[in-house]
C-alpha positions as CSV (number, residue, x, y, z in Angstrom):
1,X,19.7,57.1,15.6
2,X,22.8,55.7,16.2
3,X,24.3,54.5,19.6
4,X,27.3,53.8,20.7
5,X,28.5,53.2,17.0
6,X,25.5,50.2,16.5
7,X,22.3,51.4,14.3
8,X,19.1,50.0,15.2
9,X,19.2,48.3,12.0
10,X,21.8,45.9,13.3
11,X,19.9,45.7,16.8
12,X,17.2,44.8,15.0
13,X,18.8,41.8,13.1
14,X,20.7,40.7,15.9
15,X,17.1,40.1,17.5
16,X,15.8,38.8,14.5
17,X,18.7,36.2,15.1
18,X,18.3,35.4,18.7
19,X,14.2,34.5,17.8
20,X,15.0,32.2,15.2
21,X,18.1,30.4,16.5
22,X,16.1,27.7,18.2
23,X,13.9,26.6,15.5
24,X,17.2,26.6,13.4
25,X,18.5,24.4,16.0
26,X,15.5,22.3,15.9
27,X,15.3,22.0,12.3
28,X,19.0,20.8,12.7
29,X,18.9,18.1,14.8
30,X,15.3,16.6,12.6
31,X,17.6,16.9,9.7
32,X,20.2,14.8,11.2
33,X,17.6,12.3,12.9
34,X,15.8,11.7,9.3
35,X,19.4,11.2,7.6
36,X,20.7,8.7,10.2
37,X,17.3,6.5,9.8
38,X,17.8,6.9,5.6
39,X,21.3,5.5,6.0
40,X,19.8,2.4,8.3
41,X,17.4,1.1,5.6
42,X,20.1,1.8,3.5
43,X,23.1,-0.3,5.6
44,X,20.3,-3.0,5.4
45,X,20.1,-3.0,1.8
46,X,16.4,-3.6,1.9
47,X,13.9,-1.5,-0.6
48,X,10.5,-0.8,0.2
49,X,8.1,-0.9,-1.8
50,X,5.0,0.8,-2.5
51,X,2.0,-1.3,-2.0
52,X,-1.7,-2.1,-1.5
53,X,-2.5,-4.8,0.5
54,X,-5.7,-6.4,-1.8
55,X,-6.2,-10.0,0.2
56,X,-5.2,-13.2,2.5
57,X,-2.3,-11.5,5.0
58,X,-3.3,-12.4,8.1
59,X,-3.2,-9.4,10.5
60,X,-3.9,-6.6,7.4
61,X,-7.1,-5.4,6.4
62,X,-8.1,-5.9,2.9
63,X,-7.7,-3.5,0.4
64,X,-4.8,-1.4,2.5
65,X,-2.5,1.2,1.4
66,X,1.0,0.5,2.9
67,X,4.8,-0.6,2.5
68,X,6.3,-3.7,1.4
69,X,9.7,-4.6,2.6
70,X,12.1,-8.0,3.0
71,X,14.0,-6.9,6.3
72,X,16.0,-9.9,8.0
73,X,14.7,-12.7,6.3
74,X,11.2,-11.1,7.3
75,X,8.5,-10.0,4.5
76,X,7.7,-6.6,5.6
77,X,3.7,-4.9,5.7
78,X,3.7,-2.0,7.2
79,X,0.4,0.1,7.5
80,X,-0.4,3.0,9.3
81,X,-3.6,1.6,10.4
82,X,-2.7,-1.8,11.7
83,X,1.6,-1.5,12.1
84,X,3.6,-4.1,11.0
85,X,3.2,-7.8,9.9
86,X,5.5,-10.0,9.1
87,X,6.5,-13.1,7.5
88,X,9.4,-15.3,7.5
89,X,10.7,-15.3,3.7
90,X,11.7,-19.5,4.5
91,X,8.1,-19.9,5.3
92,X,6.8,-18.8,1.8
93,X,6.9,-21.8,-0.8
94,X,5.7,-20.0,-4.0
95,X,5.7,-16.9,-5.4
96,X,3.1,-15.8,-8.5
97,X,3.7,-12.5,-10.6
98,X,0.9,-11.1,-13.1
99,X,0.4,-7.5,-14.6
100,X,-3.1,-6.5,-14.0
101,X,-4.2,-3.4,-16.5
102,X,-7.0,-1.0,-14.4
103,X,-9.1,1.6,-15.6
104,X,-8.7,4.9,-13.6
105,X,-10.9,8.2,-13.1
106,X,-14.2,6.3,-11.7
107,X,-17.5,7.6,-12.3
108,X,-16.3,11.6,-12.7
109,X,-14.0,9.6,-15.8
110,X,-16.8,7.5,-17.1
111,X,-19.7,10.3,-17.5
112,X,-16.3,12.5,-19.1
113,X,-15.9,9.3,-21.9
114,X,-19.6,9.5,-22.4
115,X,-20.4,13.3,-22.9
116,X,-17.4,12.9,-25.6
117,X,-19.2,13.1,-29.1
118,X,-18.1,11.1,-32.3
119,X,-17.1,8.1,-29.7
120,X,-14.3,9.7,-28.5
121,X,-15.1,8.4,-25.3
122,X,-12.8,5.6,-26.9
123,X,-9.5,7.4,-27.3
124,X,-9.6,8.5,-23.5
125,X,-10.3,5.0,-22.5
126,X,-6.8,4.1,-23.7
127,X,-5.4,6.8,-21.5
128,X,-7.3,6.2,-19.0
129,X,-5.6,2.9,-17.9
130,X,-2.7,2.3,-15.0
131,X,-0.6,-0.8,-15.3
132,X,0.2,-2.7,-12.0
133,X,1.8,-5.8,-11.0
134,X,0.4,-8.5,-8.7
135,X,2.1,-10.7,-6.8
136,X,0.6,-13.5,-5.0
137,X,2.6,-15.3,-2.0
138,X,1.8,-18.6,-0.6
139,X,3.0,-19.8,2.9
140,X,2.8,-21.9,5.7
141,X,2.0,-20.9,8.9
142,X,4.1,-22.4,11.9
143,X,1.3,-25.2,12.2
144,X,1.7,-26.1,8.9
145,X,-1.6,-24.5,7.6
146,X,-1.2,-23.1,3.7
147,X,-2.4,-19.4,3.6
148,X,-2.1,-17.5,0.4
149,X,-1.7,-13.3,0.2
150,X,-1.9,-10.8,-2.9
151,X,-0.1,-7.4,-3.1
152,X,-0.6,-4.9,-5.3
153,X,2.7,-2.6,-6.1
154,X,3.4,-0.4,-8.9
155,X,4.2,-1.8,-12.5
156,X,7.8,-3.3,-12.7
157,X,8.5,-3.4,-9.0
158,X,7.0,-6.8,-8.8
159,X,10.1,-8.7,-10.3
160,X,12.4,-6.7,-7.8
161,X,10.6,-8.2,-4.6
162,X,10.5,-11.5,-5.9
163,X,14.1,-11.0,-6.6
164,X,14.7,-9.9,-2.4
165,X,12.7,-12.7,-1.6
166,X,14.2,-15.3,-3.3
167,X,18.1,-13.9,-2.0
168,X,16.6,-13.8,1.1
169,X,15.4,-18.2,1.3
170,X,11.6,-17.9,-0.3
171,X,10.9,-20.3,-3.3
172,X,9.4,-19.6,-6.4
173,X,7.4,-22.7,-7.1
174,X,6.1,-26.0,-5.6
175,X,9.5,-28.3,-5.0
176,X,9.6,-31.8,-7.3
177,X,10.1,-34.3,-4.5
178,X,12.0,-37.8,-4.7
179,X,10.2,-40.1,-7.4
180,X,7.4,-42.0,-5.4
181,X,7.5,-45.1,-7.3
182,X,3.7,-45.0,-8.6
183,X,2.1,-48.4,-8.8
184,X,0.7,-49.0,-12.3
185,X,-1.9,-52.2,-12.1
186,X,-1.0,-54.9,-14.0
187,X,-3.3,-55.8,-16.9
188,X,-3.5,-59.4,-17.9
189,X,-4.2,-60.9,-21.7
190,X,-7.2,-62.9,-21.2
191,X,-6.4,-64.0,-24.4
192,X,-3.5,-66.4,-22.8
């Protein structure tokens, strides 16, 4: 079986080899495509984030799975259904964070809770629960118009965007302004 001093063991691999070396190639050059575009988001030192889009963005649907970002002074959605919105971070004059405590499992976990006996139904409602954090911005468009929008992201990860967005020229809160000088009216004695 052997020829010329190669088995067809060896031919075999060698062909083996040759059929595979192009999707080894391929699988090369994807790998070094997905690590330069890691290293990007990484040179921009922005995190994304998780999120669900619940209300008020203009150009997102409501309730929206997607990704929140602060990217060059820009607030970040990204969905796959609509793309990308943005926002300009100096636009955004207040920023509110909450926790918001959720029951999981719909209607499969709620007929599970009541076939329980003994009211046991009660211990798996307190593991039934998923903590999130909500985060409410308020901005103004570039007519001046005040528009308000309400994220969704996973618990914790709420402080760390208000945190980017705050390095990045948002404000937490409603400004105090120069005093106005309120006018109080005078009240005479009419006993004078």
């Amino acid at each position: 079986m052997k020829q010329n001093g190669i088995s067809a063991k060896h031919i075999l691999m060698r062909w083996e080899v040759s059929r595979a070396l192009p999707y080894l190639l391929l699988w090369l050059c994807l790998c070094t495509g997905a690590l330069a575009q890691t290293t990007k988001t990484e040179a921009d030192g922005a995190s994304s984030f998780s999120a669900t889009h619940v209300l008020g963005f203009s150009g997102a649907r409501p309730n929206t799975p997607g990704s929140l970002a602060v990217l060059g002074g820009s607030l970040r959605f990204e969905d796959k259904k609509q793309g990308i919105t943005l926002l300009p971070t100096v636009s955004i004059e207040a920023i509110l964070l909450s926790q918001q405590d959720k029951q999981v499992g719909g209607v499969p976990m709620t007929l599970g809770k009541a076939a329980v006996p003994f009211g046991g139904g009660r211990v798996v409602s307190l593991f039934s629960h998923k903590k999130y954090d909500d985060i409410a911005v308020i901005y103004r468009d570039d007519n001046g118009g005040v528009h308000g929008a309400i994220f969704e992201l996973p618990l914790g990860k709420g402080t760390q965007l208000r945190n980017e967005l705050v390095s990045h020229g948002a404000r937490i809160g409603p400004q105090a302004g120069p005093a106005t000088g309120s006018v109080v009216p005078e009240v005479s004695n009419a006993s004078n």
